[in-house]
C-alpha positions in Angstrom: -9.2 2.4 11.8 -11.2 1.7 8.7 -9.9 1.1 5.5 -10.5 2.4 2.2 -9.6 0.4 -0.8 -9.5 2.1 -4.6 -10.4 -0.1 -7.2 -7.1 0.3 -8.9 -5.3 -1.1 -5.6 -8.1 -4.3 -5.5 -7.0 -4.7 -9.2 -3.5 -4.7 -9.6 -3.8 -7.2 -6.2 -5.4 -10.0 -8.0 -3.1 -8.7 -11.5 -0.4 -9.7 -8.9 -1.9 -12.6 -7.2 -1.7 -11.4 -3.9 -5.0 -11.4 -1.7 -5.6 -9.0 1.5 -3.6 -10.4 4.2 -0.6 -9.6 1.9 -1.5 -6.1 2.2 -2.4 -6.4 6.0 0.7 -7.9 6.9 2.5 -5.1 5.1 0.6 -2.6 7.1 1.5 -4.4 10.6 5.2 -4.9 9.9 6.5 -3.2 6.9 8.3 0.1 6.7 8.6 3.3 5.2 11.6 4.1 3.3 10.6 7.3 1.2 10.0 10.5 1.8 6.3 10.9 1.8 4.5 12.3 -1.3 1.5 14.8 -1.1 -1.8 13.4 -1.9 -4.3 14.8 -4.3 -6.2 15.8 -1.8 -4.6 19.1 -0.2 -3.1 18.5 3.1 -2.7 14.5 3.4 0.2 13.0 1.9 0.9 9.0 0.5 3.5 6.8 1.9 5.1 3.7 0.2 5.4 0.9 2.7 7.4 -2.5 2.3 7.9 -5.7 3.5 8.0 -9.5 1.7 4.8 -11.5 2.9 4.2 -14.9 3.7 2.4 -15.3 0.1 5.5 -13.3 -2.0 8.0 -15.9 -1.9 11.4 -13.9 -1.8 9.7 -10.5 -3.2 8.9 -7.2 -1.1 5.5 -6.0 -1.6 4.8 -2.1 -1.6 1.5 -0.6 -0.7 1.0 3.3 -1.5 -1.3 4.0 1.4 -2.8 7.7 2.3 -3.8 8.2 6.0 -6.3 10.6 7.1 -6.6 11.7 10.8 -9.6 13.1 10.4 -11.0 9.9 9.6 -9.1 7.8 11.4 -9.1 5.7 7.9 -6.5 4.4 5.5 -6.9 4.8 1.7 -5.5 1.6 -0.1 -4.2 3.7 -3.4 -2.2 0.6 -5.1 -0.4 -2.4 -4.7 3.2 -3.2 -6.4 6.0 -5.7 -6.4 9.0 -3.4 -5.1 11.5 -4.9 -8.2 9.0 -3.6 -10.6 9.2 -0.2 -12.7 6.9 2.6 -11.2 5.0 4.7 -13.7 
């Protein structure tokens, strides 16, 4: 599986100081507790994962990732401490 990072998500990681095996470890053992969302592009949809990291101290990270099938990638949309506001 190849992933795809947007350059908003490699921001808001170092806004955040959190660095990639953050995200990876996320990907390996967090969850998904939300109803996915659809993507902008038609027919894929974005899921939130969570899970605290190694690096977060006591705080859950959430990655917005979009899988495609067709691909076999994984779009890295953002990066975001669960406790803080969404936009």
């Amino acid at each position: 599986m190849t992933l795809y990072w947007t350059g908003h998500a490699r921001d808001r990681l170092l806004e955040r100081n959190l660095i990639m095996s953050d995200v990876l470890h996320v990907l390996k053992r967090g969850f998904v507790y939300e109803e996915a969302e659809p993507s902008t592009r038609h027919g894929l949809f974005k899921y939130a994962m969570e899970s605290p990291t190694p690096n977060s101290g006591a705080r859950t990270v959430r990655v917005v990732v979009v899988p495609d099938v067709g691909t076999v990638g994984l779009k890295i949309v953002t990066v975001m401490w669960k406790d803080e506001p969404r936009n």
